[in-house]
C-alpha positions as CSV (number, residue, x, y, z in Angstrom):
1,X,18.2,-27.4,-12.5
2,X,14.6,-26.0,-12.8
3,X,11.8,-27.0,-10.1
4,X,7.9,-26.6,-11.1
5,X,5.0,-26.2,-9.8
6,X,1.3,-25.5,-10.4
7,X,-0.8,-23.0,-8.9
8,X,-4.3,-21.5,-9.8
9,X,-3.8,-18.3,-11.5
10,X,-5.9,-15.5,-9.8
11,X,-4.7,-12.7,-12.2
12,X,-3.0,-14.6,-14.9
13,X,-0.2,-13.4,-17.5
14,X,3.2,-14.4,-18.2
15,X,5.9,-12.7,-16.5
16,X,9.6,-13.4,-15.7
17,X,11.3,-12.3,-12.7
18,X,13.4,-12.6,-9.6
19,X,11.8,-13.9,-6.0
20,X,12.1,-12.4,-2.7
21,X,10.6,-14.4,-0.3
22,X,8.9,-14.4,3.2
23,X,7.6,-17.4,5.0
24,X,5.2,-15.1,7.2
25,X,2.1,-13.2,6.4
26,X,3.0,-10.0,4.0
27,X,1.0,-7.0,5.2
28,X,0.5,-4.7,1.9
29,X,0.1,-1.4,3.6
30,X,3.2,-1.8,6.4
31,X,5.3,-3.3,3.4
32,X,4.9,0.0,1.1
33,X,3.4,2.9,3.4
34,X,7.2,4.5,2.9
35,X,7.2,3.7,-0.4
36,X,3.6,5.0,-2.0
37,X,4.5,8.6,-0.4
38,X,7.7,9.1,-1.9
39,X,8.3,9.4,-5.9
40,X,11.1,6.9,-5.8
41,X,12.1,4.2,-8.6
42,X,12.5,1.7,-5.3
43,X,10.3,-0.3,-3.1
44,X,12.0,-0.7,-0.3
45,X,9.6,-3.2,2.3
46,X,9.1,-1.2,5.5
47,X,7.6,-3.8,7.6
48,X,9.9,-4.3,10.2
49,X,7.7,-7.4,11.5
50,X,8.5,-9.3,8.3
51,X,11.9,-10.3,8.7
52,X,12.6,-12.1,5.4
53,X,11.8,-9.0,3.5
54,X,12.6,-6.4,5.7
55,X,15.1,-3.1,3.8
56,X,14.8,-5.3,0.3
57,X,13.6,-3.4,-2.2
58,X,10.3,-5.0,-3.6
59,X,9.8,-3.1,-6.9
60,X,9.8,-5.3,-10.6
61,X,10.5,-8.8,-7.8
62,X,8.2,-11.8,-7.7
63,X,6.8,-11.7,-3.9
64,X,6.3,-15.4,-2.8
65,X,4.5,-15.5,0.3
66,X,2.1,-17.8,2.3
67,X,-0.4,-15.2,2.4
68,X,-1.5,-11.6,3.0
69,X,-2.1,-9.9,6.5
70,X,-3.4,-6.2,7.3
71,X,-6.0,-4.2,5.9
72,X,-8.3,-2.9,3.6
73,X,-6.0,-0.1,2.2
74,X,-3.9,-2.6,0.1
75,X,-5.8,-1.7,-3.0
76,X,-4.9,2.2,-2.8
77,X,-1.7,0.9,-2.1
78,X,-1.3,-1.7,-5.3
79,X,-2.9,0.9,-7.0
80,X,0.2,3.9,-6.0
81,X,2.8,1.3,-6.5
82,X,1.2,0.7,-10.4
83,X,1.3,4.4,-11.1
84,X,4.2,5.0,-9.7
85,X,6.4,2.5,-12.0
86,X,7.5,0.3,-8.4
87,X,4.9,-2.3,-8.2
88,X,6.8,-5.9,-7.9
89,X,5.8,-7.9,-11.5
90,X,3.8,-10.9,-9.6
91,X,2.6,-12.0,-6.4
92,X,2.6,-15.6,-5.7
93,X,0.4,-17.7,-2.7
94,X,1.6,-21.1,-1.4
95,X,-1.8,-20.6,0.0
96,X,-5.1,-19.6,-1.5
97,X,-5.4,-15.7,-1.6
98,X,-7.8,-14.0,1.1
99,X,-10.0,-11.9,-0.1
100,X,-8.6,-8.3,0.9
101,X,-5.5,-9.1,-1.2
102,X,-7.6,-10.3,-4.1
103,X,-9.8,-7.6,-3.9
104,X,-6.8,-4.9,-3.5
105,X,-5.1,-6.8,-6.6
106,X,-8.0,-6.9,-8.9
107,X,-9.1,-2.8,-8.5
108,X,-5.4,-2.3,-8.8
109,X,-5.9,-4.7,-11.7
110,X,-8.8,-2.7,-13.3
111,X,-7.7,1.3,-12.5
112,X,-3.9,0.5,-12.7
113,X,-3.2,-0.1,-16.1
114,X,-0.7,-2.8,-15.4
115,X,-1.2,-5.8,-14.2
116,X,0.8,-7.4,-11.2
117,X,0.4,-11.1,-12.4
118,X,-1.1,-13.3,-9.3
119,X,-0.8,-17.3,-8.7
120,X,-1.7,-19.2,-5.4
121,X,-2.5,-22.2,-4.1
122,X,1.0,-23.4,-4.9
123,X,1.8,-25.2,-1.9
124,X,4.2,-25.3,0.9
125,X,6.7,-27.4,-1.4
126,X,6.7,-24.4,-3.5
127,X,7.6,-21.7,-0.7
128,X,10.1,-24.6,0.8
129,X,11.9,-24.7,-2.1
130,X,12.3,-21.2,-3.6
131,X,15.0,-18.8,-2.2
132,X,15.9,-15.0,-2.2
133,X,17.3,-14.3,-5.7
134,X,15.9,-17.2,-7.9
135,X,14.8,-16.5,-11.3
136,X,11.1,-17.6,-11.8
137,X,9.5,-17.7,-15.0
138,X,5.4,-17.3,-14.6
139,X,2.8,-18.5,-17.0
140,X,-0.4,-17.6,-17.3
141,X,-1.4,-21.2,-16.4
142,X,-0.5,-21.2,-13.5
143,X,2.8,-22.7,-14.1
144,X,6.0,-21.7,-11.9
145,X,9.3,-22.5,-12.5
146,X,12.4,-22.1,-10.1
147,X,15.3,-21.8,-12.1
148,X,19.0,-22.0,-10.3
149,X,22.3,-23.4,-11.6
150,X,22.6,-25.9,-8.5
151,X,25.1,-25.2,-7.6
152,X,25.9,-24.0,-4.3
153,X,21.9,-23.7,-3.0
154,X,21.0,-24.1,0.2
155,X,17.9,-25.5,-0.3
156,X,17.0,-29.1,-1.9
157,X,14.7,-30.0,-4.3
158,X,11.5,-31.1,-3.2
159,X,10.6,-34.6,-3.9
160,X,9.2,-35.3,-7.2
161,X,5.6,-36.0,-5.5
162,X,6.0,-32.4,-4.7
163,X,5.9,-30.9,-8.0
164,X,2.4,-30.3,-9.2
């Protein structure tokens, strides 16, 4: 069973990966301040206010979140995690992306040398729908698909109106 949606890609590419997922604000700097200071292969999310993410480890995962919270430090941060080999491969918004986290993402973007692929305005179908451990494939339209077996989710498919 596959599930797709559209979003508006903010730093587009096509990337393939594996979702973690928080239905509350992800704040960059609390997520990865253990992370960037450490040379470490891992990403292990720090934030102890996010419980959906909470002790998983972040690094080469699709982070699908409503939006961003915390400061202006989450470029540094993005940046760090890029040159460190641990940044997750793609962000993705149900919402539209404030401008902190686009801003962090771009410069990250620019001075990184990889990018970390970015789509949002996906919708609250989309963060209803996807679950901890999904494979997602990303493209640089905008496109995402959820792709599970069926069997044995715990979530169902949106309605068909849903999909974008």
């Amino acid at each position: 069973m596959s599930l797709t949606f559209k979003g508006r890609p903010v730093l587009p590419g096509t990337v393939t990966g594996v979702a973690v997922v928080s239905h509350g604000g992800f704040n960059t700097y609390a997520s990865f301040f253990e992370s960037i200071h450490e040379p470490s292969d891992k990403a292990i999310c720090a934030d102890s206010g996010n419980a959906d993410l909470y002790g998983r480890d972040l690094a080469g995962r699709v982070i699908c979140v409503p939006n961003t919270t915390g400061s202006t430090s989450g470029g540094a941060v993005w940046q760090r995690l890029i040159d460190m080999g641990n940044a997750p491969r793609a962000m993705l918004f149900s919402k539209a992306i404030d401008s902190l986290a686009a801003g962090g993402l771009i410069v990250a973007d620019l001075w990184g040398g990889e990018r970390i692929v970015v789509v949002d305005r996906l919708g609250d179908a989309f963060l209803e729908a996807v679950v901890h451990g999904d494979a997602l494939t990303i493209g640089a339209d905008g496109g995402v698909v959820i792709h599970r077996s069926g069997a044995g989710t715990s979530q169902e498919a949106p309605q068909e109106d849903a999909l974008a």
